[in-house]
Structures are given as C-alpha cells and as structure tokens.
C-alpha positions as CSV (number, residue, x, y, z in Angstrom):
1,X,4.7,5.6,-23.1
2,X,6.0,3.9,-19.6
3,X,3.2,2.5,-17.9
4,X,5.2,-0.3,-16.2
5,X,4.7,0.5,-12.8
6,X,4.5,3.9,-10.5
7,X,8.1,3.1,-8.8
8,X,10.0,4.2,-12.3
9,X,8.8,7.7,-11.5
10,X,11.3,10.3,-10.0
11,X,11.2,11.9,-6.5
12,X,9.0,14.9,-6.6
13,X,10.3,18.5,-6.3
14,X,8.9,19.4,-2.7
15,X,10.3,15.9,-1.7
16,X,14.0,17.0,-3.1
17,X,13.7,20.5,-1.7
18,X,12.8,18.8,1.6
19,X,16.4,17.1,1.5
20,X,17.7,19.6,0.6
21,X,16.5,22.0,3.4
22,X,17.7,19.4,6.1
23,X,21.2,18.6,4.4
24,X,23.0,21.6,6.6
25,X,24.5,20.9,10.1
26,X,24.8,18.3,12.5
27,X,21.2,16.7,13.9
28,X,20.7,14.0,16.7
29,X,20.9,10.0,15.4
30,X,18.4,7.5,15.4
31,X,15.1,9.2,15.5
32,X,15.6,12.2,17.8
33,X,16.2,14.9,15.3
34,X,14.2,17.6,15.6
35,X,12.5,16.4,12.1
36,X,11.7,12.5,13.5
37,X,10.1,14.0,17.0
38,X,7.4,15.7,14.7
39,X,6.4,12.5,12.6
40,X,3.7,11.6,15.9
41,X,2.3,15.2,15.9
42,X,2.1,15.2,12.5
43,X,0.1,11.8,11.3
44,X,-2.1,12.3,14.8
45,X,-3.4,15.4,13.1
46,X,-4.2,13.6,9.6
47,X,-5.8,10.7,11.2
48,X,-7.2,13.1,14.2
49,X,-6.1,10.7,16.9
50,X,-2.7,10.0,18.6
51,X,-0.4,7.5,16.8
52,X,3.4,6.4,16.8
53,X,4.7,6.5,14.2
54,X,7.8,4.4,12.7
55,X,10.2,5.0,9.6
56,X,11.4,2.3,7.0
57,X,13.0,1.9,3.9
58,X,10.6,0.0,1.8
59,X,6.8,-1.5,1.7
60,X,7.7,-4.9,2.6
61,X,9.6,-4.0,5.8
62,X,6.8,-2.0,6.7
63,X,4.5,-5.3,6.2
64,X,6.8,-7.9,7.7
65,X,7.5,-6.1,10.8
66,X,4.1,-5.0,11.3
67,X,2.7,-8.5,10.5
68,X,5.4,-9.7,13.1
69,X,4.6,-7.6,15.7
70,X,0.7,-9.0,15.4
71,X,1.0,-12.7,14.5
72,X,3.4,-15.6,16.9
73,X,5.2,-18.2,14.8
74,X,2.1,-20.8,15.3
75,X,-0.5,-17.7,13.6
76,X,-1.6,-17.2,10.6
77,X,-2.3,-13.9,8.8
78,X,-5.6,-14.3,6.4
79,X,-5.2,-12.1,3.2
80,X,-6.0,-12.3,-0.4
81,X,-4.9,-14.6,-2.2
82,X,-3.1,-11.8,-4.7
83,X,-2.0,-10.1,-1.9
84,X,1.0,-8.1,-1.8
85,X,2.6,-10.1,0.9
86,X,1.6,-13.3,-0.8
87,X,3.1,-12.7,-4.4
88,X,5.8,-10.1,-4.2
89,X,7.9,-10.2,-0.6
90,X,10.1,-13.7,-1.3
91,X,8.2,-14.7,1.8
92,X,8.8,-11.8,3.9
93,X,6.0,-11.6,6.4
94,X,7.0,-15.6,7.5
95,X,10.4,-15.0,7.8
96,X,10.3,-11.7,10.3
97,X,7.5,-13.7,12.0
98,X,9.5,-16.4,12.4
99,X,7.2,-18.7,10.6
100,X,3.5,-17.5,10.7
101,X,1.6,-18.8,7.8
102,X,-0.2,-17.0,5.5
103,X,-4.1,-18.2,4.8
104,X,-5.3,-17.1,1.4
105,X,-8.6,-15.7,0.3
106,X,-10.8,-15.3,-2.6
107,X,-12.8,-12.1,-3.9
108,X,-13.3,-10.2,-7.0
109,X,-11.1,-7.1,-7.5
110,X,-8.1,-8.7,-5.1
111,X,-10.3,-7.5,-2.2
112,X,-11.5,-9.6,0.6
113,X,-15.0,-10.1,1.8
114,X,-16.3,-10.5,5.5
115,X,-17.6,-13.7,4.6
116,X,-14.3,-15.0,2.6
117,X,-12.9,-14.0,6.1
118,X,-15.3,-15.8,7.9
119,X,-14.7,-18.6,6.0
120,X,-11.3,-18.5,6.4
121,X,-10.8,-18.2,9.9
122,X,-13.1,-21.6,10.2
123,X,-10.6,-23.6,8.1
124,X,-8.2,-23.0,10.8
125,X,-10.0,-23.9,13.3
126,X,-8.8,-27.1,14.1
127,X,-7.3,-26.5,17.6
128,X,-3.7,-27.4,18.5
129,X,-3.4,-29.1,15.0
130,X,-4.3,-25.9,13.0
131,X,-1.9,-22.7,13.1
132,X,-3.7,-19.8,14.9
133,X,-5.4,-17.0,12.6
134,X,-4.6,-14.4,15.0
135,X,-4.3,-11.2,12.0
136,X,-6.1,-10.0,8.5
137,X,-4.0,-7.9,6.5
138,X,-5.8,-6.0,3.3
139,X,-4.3,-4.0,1.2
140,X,-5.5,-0.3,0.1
141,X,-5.9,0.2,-3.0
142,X,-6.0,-3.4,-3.8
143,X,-3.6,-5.6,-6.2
144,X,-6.2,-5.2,-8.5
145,X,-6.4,-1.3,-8.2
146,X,-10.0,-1.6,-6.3
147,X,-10.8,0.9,-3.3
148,X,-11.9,-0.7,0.1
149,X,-15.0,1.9,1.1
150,X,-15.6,2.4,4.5
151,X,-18.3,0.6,5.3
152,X,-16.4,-2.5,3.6
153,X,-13.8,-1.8,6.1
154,X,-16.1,-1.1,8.7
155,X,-17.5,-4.6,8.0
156,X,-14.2,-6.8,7.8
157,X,-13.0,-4.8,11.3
158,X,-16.6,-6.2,13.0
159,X,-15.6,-9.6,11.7
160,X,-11.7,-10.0,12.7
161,X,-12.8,-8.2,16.3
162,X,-15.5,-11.1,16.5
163,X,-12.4,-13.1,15.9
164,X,-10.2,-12.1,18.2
165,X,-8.2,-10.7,15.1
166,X,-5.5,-7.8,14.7
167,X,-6.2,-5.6,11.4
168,X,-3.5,-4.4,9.0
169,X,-3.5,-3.0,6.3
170,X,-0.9,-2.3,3.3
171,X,-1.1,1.1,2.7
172,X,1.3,0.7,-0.5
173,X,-0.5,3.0,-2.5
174,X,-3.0,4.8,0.3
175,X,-3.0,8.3,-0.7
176,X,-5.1,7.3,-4.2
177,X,-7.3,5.9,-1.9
178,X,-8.0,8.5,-0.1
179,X,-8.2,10.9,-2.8
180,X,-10.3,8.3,-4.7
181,X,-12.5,8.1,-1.7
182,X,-12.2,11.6,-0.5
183,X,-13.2,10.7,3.2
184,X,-10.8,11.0,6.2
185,X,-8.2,9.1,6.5
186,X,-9.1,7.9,9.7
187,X,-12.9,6.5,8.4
188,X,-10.2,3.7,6.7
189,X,-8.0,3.1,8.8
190,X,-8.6,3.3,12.9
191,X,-12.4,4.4,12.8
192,X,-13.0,0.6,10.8
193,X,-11.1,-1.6,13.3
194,X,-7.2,-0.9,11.3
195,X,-4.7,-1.3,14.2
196,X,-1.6,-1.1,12.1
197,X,-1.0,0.9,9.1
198,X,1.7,0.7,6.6
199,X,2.1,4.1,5.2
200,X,3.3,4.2,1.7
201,X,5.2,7.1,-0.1
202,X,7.8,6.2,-2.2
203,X,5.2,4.8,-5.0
204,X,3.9,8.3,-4.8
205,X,6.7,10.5,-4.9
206,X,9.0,10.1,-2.1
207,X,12.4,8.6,-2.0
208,X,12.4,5.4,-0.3
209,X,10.2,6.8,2.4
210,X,7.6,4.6,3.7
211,X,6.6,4.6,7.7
212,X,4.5,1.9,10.3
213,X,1.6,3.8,11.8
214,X,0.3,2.4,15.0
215,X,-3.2,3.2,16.3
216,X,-3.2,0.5,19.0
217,X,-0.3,2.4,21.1
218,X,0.2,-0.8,23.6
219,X,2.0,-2.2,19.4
220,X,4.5,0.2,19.3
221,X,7.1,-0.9,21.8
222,X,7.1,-4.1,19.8
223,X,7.3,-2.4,16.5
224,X,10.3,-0.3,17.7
225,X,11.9,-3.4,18.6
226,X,11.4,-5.4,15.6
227,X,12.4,-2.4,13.5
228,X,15.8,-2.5,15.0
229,X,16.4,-5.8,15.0
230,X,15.5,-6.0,10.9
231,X,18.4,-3.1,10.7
232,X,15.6,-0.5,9.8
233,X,16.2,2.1,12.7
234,X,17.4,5.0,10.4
235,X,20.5,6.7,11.8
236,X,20.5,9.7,9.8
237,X,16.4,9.7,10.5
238,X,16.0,13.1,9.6
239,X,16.1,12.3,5.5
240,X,13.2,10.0,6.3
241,X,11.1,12.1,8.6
242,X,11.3,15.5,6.1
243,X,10.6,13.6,3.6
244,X,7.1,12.5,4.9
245,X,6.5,15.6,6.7
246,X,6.7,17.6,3.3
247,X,4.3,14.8,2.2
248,X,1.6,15.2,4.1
249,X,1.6,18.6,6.0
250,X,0.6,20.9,3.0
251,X,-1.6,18.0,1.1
252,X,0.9,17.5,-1.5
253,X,0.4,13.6,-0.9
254,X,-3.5,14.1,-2.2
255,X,-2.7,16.0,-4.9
256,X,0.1,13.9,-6.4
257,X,-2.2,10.9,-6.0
258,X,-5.7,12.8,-7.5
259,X,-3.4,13.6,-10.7
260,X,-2.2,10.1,-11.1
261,X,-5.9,8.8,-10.5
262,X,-7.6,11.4,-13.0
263,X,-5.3,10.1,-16.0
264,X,-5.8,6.2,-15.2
265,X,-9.5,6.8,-15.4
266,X,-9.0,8.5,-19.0
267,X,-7.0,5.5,-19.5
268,X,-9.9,3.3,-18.3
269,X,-12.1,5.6,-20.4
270,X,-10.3,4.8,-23.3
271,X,-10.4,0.8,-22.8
272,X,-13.8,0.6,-22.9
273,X,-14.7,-3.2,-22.8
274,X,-11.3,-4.1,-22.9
275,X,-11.4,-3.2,-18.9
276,X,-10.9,-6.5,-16.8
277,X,-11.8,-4.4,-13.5
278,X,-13.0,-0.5,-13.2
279,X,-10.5,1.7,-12.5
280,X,-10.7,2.9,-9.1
281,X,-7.7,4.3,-8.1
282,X,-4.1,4.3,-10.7
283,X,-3.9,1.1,-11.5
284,X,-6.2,0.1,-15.0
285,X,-6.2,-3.5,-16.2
286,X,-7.0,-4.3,-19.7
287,X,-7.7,-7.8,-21.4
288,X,-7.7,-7.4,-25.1
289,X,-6.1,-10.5,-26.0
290,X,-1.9,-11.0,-26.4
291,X,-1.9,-10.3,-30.2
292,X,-3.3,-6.6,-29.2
293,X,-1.1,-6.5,-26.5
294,X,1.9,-7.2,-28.7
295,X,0.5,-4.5,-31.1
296,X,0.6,-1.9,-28.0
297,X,4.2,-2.8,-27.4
298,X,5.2,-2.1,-31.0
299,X,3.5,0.9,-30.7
300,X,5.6,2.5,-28.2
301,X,4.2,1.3,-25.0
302,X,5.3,-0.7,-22.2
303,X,3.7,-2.5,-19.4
304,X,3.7,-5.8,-17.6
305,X,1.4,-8.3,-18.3
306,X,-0.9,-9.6,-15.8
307,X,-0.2,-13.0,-15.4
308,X,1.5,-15.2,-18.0
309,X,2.2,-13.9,-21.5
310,X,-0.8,-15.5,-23.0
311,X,-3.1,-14.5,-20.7
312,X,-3.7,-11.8,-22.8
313,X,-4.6,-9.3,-20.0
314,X,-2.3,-6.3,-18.9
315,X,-1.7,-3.7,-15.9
316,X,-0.9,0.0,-17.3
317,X,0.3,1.9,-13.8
318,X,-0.1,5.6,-14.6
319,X,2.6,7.5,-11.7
320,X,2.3,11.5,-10.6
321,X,4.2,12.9,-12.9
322,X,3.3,10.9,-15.7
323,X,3.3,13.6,-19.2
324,X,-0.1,14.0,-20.5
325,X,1.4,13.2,-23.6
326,X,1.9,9.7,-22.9
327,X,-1.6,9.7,-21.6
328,X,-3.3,11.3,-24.8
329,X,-1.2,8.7,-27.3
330,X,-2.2,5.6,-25.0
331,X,-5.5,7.0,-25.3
332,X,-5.5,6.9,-28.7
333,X,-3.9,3.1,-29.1
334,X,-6.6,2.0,-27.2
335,X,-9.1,3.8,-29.0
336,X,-8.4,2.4,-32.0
C-alpha cells in the first residue's frame, strides 16, 4: 500500500504511446519540431486565450524561472509559508533570481488569504531599506491538498494588482484542481489576475514533462531567455511537446486526476476524525497519533509523515494509477 507520494507512479500508457509515435525520423532541434510549434495552439484552446508556452524538465525549474522572470534581485515573492518554493527547491527561486527573497505567509490549509497578503506586502514596506514585494506565488492544489476556488483567486489577483504585484502560480498538481473544481481552466488561472502558470504533468502521468505558461505575452521573451540560460531549452523538444499534447488534447489529464481524487476522498472517508484537513484534491492528511501511525506501517503501508516523527500526523498521496486494492485495504486500516 504505497501512498508515499504521486511521483512513484509510472508514465501512463497514452503518455508511452506518445513517445513512441514521435521516436521515427529526423525532427528540427530546439523547439521547432513540428510537435513543439503546436504546444501555443494547443494550451490557447484549454485556457481559451492565446498563450506561449515553454517546456521544462521539472516543477522547480518551472518555479524558479518563472519567479525570475517576475521578481529583480532586491524583490521579494510573498507565498505561504509551506510553500512549495519555500520548503522543497534548496533555495531555487533565490538563486535563478539572483537573490530575491522570499516573504512568508500564514493561512489554514497552506493557502493564502487576501488579507495575509495584505499584510505581507505592508511589512515590506520600508522603502529603500526593505526588499521590494514585486510577486505572489500560490500554489494549486495547495501543500496541504486544499483547492484555491475562483473567487479566492479572483480576490488575491484584486489585491496583488492593487499592489503593483505579478501573480504565479505552482501548478504542480493543477489538473486535480481542475477536476476537483470542475470550472475552466482559465476561471483559475488568467480570468483571476494569474500571469504565469507552471504547468505540471509529470505528478500526473507524464514523464518528466512539466511546461511555463505565460498569459501576460510581453513575459515570454524573458522566460525564453531564462530557460536557456538554466540549460532547460530541450534539444530533442519533441519528447516534451507529445508528451503534453497527448495530455491535454483528448482530456486524458482530467481523467487521470478525477480517478486519483475519487480514491483520496474514500481515503478521507475512511479517516473520519483522524482528518487534519478535508480532502480536496489527492492529497489526505491524517493525525492519529505516532503509535497508530507506526501500527499503519507494520501493516503494510507506507507514507511520509507530516512533519517530525512525533508529530503524529501523516500525508497518504493517492497517484492515477493507484490499484483499488491498495485503496480498499487502507480503507480498512483506517477503519478499524
């Protein structure tokens, strides 16, 4: 029962069969393959608007290049304080930036709050003796597997406009928002204020497939740019670009994330009280104490805790192609 995280899952088969199709012949380097020059088209018709759209190898070098093409090295980028960016990139986002700093934020569910932001962007305040906030980066779904609505979004865009702020947002794991939401893509992203977008895959069944999506156009030269520099200009940009074509033209992105999302909510189901936050999106978090936790483990299942050891509270990531089986004897462990 492997509920460690939703990168131990394999590639899915469209995503192979993708490869596979474009592994024949010679194609044009460096993003002019015929496969590459489709990527705009493509995402401009899922968010209905036109976009650029930029290939990279993993989450953080989508983050850190996008953060870098918002924020100088005096700014600061406000986020959660559980953020992605804060707690898992080795410092990432300040080193591509060249040394922006990174302003952290409270809110329940790892999610940030238009007053928290507020807030936030006061503190630094302080002139030529404070850095600059000149960027808010969320994340969708959360750190703590919560779902930014709309009108949340809608609300945080108002404030970082008043604020002469750029929005991004860490798409990591976006499809299970969207199919948790089930809204347009574009009513979280552009529509609420979002001017760069880091599309996740891989998490969801790609193969080290992850992409920058720019909705302000006037970013991507500097995006292009930065992505070069970091060594992240594909060569054989075709593997890349099928990959997240297959994705997202027939809607197998949505349906890989709705199965992932309907099985961590039997999960949460299961839990009951032992839930330290609903279960929005794939991600369930449990707090049942260590000496249940240690019972899970010599059950059969494995998971990270969340937090130190004794904290007592756990995160169970449930991936697409995770066997009902597991599912059913979790279920039944934390049942009982």
């Amino acid at each position: 029962m492997d509920f460690r995280s939703d990168n131990t899952a394999p590639a899915a088969p469209e995503i192979v069969a993708a490869l596979s199709a474009v592994n024949s012949g010679a194609a044009s380097a460096y993003g002019e393959d015929d496969w590459s020059k489709r990527l705009d088209g493509a995402f401009g018709a899922l968010f209905e608007r036109e976009v650029r759209v930029f290939t990279v190898a993993s989450g953080t070098a989508a983050n850190a290049i996008a953060l870098a093409s918002l924020v100088p090295p005096w700014g600061a980028v406000l986020c959660h304080r559980e953020a992605h960016i804060e707690c898992d990139e080795c410092g990432a986002a300040e080193f591509f930036s060249g040394g922006a700093k990174l302003v952290l934020l409270a809110g329940d569910a790892a999610k940030i709050t238009p007053a928290a932001l507020e807030e936030g962007v006061a503190r630094n305040a302080r002139g030529i003796h404070s850095v600059q906030p000149a960027a808010v980066s969320v994340s969708q779904t959360s750190e703590r597997g919560a779902v930014y609505r709309p009108e949340e979004l809608t609300a945080l865009g108002a404030v970082a406009k008043r604020a002469g702020l750029r929005l991004h947002m860490d798409g990591a794991r976006f499809a299970n928002a969207v199919a948790a939401l089930g809204c347009a893509p574009g009513d979280i992203t552009w529509r609420a204020g979002v001017d760069l977008l880091s599309f996740g895959a891989t998490k969801n069944g790609a193969l080290a497939a992850e992409a920058i999506v720019c909705f302000d156009l006037n970013l991507a030269e500097e995006v292009a740019r930065r992505r070069k520099r970091s060594g992240h200009l594909f060569s054989k940009g075709r593997y890349v670009a099928a990959q997240l074509l297959a994705y997202i033209e027939g809607g197998l992105w949505l349906k890989l994330a709705a199965r992932a999302n309907g099985l961590a909510r039997r999960l949460g189901e299961a839990a009951g009280d032992w839930l330290s936050v609903p279960v929005e999106s794939n991600q369930v978090f449990v707090r049942p104490g260590a000496a249940k936790l240690a019972k899970l483990r010599q059950a059969g299942a494995l998971f990270y805790d969340w937090g130190d050891a004794e904290s007592g509270e756990a995160r169970l990531v449930v991936s697409w192609s995770q066997p009902e089986a597991e599912v059913d004897a979790m279920c039944r462990l934390l049942a009982a």
